[in-house]
N, CA, C and O of each residue as an XYZ file, in Angstrom:
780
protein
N       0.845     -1.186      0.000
C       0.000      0.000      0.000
C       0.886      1.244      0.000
O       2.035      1.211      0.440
N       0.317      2.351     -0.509
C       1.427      3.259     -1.144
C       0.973      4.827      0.284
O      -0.131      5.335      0.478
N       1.725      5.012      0.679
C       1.033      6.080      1.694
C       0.970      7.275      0.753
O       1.409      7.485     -0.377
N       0.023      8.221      1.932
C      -0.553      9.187      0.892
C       0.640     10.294      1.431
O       1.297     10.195      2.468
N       0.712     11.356      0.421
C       2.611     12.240      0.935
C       1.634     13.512      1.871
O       2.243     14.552      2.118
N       0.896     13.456      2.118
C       0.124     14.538      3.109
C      -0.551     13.813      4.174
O      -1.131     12.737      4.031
N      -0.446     14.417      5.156
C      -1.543     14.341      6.487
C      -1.289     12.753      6.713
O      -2.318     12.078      6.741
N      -0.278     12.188      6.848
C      -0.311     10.626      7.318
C      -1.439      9.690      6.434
O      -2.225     10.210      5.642
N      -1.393      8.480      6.656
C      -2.013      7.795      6.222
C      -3.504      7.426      6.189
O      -3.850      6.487      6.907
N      -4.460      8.072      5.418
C      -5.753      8.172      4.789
C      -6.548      7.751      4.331
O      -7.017      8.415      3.407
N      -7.010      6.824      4.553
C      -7.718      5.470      3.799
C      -8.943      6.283      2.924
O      -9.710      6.932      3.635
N      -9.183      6.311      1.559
C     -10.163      6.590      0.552
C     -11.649      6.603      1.099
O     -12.580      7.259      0.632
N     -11.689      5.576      2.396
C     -13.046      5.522      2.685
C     -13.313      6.824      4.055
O     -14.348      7.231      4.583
N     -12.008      7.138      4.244
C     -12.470      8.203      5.515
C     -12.944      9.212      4.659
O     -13.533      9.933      5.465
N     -13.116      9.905      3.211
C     -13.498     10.860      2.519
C     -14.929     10.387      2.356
O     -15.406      9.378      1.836
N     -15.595     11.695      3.119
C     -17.151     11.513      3.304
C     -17.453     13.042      2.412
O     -17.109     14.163      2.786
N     -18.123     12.723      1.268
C     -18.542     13.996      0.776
C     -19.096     14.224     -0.774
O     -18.435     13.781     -1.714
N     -19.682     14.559     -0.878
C     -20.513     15.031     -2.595
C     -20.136     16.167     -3.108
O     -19.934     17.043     -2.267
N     -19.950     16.495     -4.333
C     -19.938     17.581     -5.027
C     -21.462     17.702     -5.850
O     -22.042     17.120     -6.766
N     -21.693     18.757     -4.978
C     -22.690     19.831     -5.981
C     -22.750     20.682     -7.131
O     -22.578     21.887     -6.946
N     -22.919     20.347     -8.039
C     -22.103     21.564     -9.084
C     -23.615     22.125     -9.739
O     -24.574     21.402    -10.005
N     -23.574     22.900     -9.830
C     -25.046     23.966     -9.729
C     -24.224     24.835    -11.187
O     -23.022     24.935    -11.433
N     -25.320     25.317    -11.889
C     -25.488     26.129    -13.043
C     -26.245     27.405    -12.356
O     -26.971     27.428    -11.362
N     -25.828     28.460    -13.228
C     -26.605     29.738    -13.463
C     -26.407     30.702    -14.444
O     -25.548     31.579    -14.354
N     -27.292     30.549    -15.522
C     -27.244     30.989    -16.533
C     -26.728     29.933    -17.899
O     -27.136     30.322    -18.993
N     -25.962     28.778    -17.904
C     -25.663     27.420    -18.099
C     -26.254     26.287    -18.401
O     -27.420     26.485    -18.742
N     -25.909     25.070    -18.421
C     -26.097     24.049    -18.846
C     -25.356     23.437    -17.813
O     -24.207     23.854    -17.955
N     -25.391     22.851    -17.078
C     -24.183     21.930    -16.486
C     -24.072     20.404    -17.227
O     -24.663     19.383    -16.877
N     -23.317     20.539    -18.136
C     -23.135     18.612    -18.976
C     -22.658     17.901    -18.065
O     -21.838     18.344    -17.260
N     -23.133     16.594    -18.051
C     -22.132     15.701    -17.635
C     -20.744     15.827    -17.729
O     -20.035     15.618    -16.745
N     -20.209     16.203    -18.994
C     -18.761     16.287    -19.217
C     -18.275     17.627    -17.540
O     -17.436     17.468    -16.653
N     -19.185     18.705    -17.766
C     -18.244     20.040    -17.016
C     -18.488     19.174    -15.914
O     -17.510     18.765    -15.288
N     -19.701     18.808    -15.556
C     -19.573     18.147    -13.860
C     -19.131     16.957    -13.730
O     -19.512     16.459    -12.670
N     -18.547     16.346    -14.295
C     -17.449     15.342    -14.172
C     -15.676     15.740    -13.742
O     -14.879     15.316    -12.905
N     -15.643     16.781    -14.837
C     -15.035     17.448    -14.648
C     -14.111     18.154    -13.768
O     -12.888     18.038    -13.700
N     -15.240     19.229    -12.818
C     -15.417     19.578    -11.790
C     -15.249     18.614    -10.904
O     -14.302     18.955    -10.195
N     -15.704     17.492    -10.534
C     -15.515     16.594     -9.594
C     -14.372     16.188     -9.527
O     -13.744     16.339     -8.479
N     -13.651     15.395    -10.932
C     -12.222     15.087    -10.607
C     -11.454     16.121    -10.182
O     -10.662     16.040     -9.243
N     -11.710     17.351    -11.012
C     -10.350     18.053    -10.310
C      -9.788     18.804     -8.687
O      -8.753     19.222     -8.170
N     -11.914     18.543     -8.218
C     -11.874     19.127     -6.518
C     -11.611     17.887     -5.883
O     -10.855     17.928     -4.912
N     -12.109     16.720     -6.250
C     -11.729     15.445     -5.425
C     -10.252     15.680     -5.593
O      -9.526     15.599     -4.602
N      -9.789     15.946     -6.698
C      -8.081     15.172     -6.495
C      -7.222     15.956     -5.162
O      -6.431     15.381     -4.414
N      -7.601     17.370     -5.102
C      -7.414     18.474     -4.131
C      -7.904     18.355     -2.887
O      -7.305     18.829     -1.922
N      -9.386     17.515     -2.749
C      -9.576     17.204     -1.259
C      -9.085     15.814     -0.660
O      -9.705     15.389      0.314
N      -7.968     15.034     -1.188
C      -7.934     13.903     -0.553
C      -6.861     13.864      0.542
O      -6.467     12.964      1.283
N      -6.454     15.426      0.355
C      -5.210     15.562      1.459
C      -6.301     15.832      3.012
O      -5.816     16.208      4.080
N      -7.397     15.622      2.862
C      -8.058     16.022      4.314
C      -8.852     14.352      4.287
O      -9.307     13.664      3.373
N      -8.672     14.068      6.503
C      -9.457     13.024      6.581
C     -10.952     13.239      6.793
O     -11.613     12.211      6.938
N     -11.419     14.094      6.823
C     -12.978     14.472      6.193
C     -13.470     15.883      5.269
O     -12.829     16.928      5.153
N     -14.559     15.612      4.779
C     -14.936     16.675      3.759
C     -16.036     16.688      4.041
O     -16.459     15.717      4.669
N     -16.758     17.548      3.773
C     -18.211     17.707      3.492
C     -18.694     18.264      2.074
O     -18.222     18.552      0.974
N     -20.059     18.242      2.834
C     -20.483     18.711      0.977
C     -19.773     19.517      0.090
O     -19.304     20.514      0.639
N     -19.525     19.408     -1.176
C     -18.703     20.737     -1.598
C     -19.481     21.355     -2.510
O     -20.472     20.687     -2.807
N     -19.372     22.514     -3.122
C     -20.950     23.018     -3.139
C     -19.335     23.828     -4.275
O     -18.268     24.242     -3.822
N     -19.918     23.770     -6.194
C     -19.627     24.407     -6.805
C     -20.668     24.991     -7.723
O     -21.564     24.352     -8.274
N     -20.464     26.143     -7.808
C     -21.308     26.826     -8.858
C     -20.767     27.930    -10.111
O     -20.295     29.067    -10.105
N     -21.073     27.051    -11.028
C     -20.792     27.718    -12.402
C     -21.746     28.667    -12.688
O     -22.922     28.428    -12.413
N     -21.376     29.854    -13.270
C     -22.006     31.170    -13.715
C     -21.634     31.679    -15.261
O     -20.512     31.310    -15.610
N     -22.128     32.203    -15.927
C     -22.206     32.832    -16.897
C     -22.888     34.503    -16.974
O     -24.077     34.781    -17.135
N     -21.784     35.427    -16.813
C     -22.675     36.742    -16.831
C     -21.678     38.034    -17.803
O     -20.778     38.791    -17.438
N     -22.173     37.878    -18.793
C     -21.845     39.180    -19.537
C     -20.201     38.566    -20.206
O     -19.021     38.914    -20.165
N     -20.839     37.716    -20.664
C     -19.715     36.756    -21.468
C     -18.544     35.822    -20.189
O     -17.806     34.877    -20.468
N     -18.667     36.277    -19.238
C     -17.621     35.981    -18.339
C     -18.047     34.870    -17.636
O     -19.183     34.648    -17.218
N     -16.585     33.866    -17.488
C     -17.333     32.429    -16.722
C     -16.848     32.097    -15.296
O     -15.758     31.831    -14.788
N     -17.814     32.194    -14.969
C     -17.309     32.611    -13.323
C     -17.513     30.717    -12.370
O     -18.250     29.809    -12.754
N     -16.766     30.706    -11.378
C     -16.568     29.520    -10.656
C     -16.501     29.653     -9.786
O     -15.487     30.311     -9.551
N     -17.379     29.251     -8.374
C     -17.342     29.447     -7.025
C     -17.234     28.362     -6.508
O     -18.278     27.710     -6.560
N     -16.159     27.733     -5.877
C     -16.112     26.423     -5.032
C     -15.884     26.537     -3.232
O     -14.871     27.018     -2.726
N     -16.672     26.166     -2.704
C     -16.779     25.897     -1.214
C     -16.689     24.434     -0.519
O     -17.519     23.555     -0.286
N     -15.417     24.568     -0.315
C     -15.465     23.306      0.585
C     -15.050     23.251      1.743
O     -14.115     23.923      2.180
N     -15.949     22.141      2.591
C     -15.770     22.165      4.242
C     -14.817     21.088      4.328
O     -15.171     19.980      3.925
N     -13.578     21.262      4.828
C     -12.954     20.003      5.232
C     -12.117     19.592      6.864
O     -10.898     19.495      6.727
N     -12.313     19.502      7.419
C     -11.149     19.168      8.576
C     -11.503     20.086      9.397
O     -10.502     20.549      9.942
N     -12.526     20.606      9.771
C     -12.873     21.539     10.596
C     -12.394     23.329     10.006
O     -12.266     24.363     10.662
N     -12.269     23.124      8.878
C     -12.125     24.611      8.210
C     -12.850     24.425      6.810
O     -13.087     23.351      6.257
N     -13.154     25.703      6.355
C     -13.666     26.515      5.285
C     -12.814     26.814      4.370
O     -11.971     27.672      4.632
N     -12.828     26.198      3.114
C     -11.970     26.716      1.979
C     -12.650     27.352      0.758
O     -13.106     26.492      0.005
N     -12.870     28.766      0.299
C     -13.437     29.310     -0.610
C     -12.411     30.394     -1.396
O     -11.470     31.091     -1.013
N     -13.146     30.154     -2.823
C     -11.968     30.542     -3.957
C     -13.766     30.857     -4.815
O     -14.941     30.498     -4.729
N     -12.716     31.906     -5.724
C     -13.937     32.363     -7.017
C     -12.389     32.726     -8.154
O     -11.184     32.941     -8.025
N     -13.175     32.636     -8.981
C     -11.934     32.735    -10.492
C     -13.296     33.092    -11.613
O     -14.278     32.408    -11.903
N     -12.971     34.118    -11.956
C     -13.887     34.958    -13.517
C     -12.613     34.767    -14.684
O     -11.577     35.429    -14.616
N     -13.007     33.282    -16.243
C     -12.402     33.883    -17.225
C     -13.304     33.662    -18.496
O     -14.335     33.011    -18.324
N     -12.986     34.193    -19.898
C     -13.667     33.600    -20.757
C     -13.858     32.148    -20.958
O     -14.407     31.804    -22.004
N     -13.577     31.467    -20.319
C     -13.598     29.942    -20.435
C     -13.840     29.003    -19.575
O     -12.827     28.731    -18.930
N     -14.831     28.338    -19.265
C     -15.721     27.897    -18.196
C     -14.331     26.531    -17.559
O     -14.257     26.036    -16.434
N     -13.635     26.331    -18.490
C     -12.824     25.055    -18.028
C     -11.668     25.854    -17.621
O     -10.981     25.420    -16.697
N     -11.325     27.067    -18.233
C      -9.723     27.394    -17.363
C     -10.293     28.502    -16.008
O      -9.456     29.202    -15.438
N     -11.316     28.537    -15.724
C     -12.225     29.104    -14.760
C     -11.917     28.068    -13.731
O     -11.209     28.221    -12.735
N     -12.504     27.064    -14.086
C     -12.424     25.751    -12.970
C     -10.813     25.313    -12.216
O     -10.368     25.259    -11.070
N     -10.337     25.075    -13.497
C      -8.623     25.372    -13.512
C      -8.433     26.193    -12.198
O      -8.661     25.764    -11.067
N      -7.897     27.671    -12.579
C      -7.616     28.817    -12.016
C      -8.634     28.489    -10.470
O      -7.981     28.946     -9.532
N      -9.757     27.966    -10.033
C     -10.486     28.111     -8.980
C      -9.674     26.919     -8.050
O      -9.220     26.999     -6.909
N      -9.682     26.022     -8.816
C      -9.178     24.958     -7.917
C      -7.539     25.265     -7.557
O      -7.206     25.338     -6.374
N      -6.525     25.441     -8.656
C      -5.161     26.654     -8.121
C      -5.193     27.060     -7.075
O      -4.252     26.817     -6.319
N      -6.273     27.817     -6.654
C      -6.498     28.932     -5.462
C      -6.544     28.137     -3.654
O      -6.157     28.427     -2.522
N      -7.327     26.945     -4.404
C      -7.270     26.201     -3.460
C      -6.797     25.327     -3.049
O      -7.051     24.868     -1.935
N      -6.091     24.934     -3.745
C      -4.485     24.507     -3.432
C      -3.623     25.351     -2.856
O      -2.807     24.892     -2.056
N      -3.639     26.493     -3.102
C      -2.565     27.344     -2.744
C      -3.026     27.821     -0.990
O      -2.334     28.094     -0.009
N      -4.604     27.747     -1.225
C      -5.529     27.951      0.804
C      -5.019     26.809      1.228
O      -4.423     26.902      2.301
N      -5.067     25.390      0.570
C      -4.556     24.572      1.558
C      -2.743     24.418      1.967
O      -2.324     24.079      3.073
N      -1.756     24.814      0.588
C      -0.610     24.829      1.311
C      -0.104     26.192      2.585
O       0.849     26.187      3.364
N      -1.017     27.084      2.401
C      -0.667     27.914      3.028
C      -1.337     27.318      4.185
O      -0.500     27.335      5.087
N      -2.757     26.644      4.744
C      -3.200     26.002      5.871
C      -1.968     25.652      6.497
O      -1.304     26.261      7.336
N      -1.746     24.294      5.794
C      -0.376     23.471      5.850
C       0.663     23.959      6.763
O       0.967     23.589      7.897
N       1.177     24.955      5.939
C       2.390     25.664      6.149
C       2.360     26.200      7.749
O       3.271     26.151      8.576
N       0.958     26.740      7.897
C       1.123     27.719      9.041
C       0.672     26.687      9.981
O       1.161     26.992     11.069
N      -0.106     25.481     10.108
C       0.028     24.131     10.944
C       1.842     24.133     11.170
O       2.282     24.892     12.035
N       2.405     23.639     10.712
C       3.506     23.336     10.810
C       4.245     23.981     11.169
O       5.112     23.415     11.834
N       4.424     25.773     10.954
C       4.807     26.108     11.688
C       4.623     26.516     13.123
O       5.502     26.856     13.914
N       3.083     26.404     13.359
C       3.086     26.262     14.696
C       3.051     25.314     15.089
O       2.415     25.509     16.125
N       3.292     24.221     15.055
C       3.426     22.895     15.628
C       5.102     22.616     15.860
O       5.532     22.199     16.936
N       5.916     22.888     14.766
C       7.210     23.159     15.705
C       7.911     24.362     15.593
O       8.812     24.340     14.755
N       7.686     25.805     16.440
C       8.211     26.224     16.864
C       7.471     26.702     18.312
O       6.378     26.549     18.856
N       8.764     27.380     18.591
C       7.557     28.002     20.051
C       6.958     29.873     19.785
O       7.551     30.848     19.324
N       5.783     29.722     20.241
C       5.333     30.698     20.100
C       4.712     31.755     21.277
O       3.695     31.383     21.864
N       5.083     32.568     21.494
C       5.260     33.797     22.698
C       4.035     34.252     23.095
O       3.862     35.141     22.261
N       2.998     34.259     23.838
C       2.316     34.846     24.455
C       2.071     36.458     23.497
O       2.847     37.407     23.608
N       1.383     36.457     22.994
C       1.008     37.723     22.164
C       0.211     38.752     23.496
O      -0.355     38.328     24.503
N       0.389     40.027     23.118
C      -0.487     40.720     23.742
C      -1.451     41.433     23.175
O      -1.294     42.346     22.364
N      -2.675     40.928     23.694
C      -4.162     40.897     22.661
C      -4.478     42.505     23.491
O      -4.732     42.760     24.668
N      -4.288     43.611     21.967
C      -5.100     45.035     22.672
C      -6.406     44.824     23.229
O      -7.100     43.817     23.091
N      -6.739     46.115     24.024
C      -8.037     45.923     24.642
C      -9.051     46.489     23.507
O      -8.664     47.365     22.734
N     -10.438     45.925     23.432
C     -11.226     46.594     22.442
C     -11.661     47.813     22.160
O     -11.667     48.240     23.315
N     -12.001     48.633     21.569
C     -12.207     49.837     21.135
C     -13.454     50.319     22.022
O     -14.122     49.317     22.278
N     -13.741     50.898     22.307
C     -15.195     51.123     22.976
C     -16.384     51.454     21.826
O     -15.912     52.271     21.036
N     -17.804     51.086     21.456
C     -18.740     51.007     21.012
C     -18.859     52.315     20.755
O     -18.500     52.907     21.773
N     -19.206     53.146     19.844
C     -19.606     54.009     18.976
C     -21.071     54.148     18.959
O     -21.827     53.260     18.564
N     -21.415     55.217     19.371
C     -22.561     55.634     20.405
C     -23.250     55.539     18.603
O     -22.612     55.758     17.573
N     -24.664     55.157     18.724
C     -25.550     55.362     17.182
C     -25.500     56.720     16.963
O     -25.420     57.478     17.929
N     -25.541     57.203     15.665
C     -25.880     58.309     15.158
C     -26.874     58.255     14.807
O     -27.364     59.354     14.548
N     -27.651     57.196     14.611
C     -29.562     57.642     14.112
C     -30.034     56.754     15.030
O     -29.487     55.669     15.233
N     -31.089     57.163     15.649
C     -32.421     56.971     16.926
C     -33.059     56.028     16.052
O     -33.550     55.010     16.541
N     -33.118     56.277     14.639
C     -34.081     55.441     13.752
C     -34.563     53.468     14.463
O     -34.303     52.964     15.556
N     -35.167     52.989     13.477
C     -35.122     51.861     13.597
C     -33.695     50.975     12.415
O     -33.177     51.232     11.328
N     -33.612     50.227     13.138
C     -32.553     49.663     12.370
C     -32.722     48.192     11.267
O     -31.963     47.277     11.587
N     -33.317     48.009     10.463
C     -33.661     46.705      9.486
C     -32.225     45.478      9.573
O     -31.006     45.617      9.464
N     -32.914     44.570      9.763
C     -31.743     43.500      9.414
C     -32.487     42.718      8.379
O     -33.490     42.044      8.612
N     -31.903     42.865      7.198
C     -31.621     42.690      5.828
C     -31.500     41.064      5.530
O     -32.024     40.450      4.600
N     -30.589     40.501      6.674
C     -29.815     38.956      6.233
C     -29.517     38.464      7.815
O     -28.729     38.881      8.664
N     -30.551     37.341      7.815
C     -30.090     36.762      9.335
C     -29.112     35.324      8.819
O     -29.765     34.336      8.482
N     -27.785     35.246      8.775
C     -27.111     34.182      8.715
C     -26.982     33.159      9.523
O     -27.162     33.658     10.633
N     -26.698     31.563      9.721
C     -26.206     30.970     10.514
C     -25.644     29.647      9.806
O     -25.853     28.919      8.836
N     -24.587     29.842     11.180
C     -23.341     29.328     10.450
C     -22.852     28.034     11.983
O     -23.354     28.366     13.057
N     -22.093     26.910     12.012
C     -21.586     26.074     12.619
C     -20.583     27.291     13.350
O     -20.376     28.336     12.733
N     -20.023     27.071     14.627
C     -19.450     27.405     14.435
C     -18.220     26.128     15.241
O     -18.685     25.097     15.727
N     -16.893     26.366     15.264
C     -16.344     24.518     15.570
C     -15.252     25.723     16.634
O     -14.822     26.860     16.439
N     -15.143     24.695     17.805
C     -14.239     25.210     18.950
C     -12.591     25.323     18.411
O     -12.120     24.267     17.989
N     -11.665     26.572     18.402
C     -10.480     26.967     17.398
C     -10.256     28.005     18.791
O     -11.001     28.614     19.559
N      -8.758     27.811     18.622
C      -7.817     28.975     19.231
C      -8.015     30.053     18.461
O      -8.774     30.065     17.492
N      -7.234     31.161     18.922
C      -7.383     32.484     18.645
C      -6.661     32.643     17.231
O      -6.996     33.365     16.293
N      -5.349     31.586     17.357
C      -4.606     31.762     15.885
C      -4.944     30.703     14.741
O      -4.406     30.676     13.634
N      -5.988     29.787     15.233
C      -6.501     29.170     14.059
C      -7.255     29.990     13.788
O      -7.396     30.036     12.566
N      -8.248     31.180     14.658
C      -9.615     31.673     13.558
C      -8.791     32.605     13.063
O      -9.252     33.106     12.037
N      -7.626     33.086     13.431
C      -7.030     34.149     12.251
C      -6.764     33.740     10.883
O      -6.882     34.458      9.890
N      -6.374     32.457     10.917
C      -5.925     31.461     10.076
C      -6.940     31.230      8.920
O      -6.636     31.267      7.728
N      -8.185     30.986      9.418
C      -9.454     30.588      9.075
C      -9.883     32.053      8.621
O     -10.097     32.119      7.411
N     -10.012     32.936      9.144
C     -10.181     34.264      8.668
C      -9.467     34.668      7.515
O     -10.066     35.151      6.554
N      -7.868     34.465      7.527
C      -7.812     34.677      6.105
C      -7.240     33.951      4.994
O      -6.440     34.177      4.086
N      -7.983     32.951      5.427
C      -8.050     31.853      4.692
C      -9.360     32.391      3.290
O      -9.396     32.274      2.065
N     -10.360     33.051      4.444
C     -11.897     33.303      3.443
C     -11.516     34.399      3.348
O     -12.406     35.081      2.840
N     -10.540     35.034      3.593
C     -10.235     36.847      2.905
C     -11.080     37.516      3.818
O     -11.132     38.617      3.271
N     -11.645     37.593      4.641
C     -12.460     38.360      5.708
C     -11.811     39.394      6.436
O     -10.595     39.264      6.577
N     -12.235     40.163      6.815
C     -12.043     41.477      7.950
C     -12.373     40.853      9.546
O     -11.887     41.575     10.416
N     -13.027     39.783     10.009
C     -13.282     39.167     11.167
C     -13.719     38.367     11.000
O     -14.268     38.185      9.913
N     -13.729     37.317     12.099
C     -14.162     35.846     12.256
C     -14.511     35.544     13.221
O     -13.583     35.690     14.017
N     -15.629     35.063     13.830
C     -16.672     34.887     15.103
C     -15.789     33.100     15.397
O     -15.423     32.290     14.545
N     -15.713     33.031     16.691
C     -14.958     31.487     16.872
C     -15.608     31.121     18.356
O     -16.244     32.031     18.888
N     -15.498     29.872     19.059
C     -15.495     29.428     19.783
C     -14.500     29.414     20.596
O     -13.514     29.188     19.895
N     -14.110     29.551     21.934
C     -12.477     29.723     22.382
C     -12.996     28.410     23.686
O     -13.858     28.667     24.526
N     -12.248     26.990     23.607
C     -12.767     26.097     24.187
C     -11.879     26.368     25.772
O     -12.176     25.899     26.870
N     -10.948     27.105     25.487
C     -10.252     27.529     26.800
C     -10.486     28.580     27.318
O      -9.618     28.979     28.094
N     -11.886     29.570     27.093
C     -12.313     30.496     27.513
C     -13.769     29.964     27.919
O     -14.583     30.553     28.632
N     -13.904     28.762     27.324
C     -15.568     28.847     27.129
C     -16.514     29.717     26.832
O     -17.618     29.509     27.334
N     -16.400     30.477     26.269
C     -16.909     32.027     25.033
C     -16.675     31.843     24.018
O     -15.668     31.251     23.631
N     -17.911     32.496     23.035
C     -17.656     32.948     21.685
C     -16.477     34.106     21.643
O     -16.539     35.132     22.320
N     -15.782     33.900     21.065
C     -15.085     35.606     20.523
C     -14.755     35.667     18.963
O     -14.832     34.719     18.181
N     -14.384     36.935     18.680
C     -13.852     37.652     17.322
C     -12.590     37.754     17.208
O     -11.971     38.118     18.207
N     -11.938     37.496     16.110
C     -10.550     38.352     15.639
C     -11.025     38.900     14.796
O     -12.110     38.490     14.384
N     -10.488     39.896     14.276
C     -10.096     41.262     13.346
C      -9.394     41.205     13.023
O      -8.582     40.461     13.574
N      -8.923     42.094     11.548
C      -7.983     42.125     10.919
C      -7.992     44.123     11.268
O      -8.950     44.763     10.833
N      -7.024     44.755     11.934
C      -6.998     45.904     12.176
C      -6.356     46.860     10.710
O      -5.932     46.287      9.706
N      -6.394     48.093     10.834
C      -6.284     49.244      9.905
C      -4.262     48.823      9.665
O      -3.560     48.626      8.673
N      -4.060     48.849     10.831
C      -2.040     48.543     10.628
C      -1.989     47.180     10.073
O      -0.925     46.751      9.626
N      -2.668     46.730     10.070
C      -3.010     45.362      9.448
C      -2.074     44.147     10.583
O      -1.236     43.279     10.339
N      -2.629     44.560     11.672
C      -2.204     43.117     13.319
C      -3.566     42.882     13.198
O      -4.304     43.190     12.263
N      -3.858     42.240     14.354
C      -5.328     41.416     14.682
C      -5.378     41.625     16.117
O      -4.485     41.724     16.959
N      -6.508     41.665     16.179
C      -7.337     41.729     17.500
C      -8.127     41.102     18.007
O      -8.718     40.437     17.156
N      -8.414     40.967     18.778
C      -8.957     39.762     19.918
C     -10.669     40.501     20.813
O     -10.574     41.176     21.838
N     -11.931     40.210     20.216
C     -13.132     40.451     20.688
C     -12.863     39.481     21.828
O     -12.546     38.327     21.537
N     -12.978     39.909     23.301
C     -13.865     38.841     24.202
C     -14.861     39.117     25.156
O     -14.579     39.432     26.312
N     -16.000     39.016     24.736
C     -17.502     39.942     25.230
C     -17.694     39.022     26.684
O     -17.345     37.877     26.972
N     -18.271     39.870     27.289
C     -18.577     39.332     29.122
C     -19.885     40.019     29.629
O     -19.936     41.224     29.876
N     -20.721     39.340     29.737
C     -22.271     39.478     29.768
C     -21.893     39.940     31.145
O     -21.095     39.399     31.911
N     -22.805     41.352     31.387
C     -22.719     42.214     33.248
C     -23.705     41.896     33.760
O     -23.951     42.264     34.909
């Protein structure tokens, strides 16, 4: 048996997961979603679980757009790629995510062997009194898993999805908290305490 050169040894059957490949504006053939499947499977077998992976092909104003989301290993990997060509679209999307997972990789490893110093997390900004009395509409109620992560995995995870903040679980605080990505471009540390 031939071991796999990532993440130790992986047996084919620990990969739990479907690809979705969704059209808009399109056709999805058998051929593109075949396609699509080999080239995100070949990219997710470095993780011992996956979940659904959810791709969607677009067509808008000649341009072929590719959105792939996949859940694997207790993180979020998302990539988008716009070109004239629905197959070097797919190409270029899956690239991206290869490149989220060696950088995952990379920064596992380096914190796993070196030592790392006690950071000092600024204190939060104080709340910004409203400027309108009005009523306030919420537009989009989201919800999302959220999975118990240190402070430097949700940074990790944060810009991993390119985000400005990331809501996490802190299992050694027992609290939700936030990191930020600040204006000097360090990070910051939300940790809210009900009075």
């Amino acid at each position: 048996m031939v071991a796999p050169k990532q993440f130790g040894d992986i047996p084919k059957e620990a990969l739990i997961m479907s690809v979705n490949v969704k059209g808009r504006n399109i056709d999805v053939t058998p051929a593109l979603k075949e396609y699509v499947e080999k080239k995100i499977t070949k990219v997710t077998k470095q993780f011992k679980t996956v979940g659904d992976i959810s791709a969607v092909l677009k067509v808008e104003k000649g341009n072929h757009i590719v959105e792939i989301t996949v859940p694997a290993s207790g993180i979020l990997l998302r990539a988008q790629e716009t070109t004239k060509d629905m197959y070097s679209s797919i190409d270029l999307v899956v690239e991206k995510i290869e490149r989220q997972i060696h950088k995952y990789k990379t920064r596992l490893m380096k914190r796993k062997y070196s030592n790392f110093a006690d950071t000092a997390v600024p204190a939060p900004a104080p709340a910004a009194e409203a400027a309108d009395d009005g009523e306030f509409e919420i537009i989009k109620n989201k919800r999302f898993i959220m999975h118990p992560m240190t402070p430097e995995e949700a940074i990790l995870q944060m810009n991993l999805l390119n985000h400005d903040f990331f809501v996490f679980y802190d299992p050694d605080l027992g609290a939700t908290n936030v990191v930020y990505r600040r204006k000097d471009g360090k990070y910051g540390l939300l940790s809210p305490e009900l009075k």
